[in-house]
Phi, psi and omega in degrees: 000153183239120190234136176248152183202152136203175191181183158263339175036075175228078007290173171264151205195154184285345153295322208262333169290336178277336178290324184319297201303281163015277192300328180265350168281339185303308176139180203300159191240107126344034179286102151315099168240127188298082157004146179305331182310277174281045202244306176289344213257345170244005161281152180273347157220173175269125175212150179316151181216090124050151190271155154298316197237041135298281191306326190290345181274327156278324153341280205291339185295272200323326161294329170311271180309357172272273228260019157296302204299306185281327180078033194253164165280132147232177174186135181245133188258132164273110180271137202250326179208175208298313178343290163081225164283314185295005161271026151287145169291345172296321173302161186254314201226141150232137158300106143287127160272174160320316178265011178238010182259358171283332175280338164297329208259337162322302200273344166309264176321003175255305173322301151317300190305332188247050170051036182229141166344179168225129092055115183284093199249132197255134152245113184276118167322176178268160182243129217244156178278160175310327174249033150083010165234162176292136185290138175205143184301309198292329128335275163327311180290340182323288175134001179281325180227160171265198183318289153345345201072356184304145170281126182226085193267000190266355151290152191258347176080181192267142165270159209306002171201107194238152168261109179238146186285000000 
């Protein structure tokens, strides 16, 4: 099976391990990393967000191990529009999170329009932080939790423009 996932995974977070695993267990895997372009244009407030290939570098470490752990195949693609990879016609499945399945059921309808099958959609639940809220990258960078969900009140988080090697 061919499973698509996509996001910005800035940071990568233990929400973001649970759609992997989902996906490697499922078959090779397809990760849509958001362009420098689209990247802001899909946060819900404004913040620095990592170069692509910051992120694509963290990415590709982490995936490495789900598809070592699975015995899978990946490849990480660059999205360009929200859409993304998943109007191709080779998947089988996309990974969703809760607050991303109404755009599974979008692509779904794109899918149809263009004859191809429509998309087997797993929605991986949220993963929750020590206080009882959802781990989220824009959290982490704030500077409340760590990747893990951990409470991190003696951090100040990232600033909204940082210079990284």
């Amino acid at each position: 099976m061919k499973v698509a996932l996509g996001g910005t995974f800035d940071p990568v977070h233990d929400g973001h391990r649970a759609l992997f695993e989902r996906a490697f267990e499922l078959g090779d895997v397809t990760v849509g990393l958001t362009s420098d372009e689209l990247a802001p244009k899909t946060r819900d407030e404004d913040r620095h967000v990592r170069t692509f290939e910051q992120r694509r570098r963290d990415l590709d470490a982490e995936l490495a191990k789900f598809a070592e752990e699975f015995d899978r195949e990946f490849e990480i693609r660059k999205l360009t529009e929200p859409t993304g990879i998943a109007t191709e016609p080779q998947f089988d499945y996309l990974i969703v999170s809760p607050e991303t399945e109404t755009g599974g059921r979008r692509i779904n309808e794109i899918r149809r329009e263009n004859g191809d099958a429509p998309l087997e959609i797993e929605v991986v639940e949220h993963v929750y932080a020590d206080d009882g809220d959802v781990i989220s990258s824009t959290r982490i960078v704030k500077g409340e939790i760590d990747e893990h969900g951990n409470l991190t009140p003696d951090r100040d988080g990232r600033p909204k423009r940082e210079t990284e090697t």
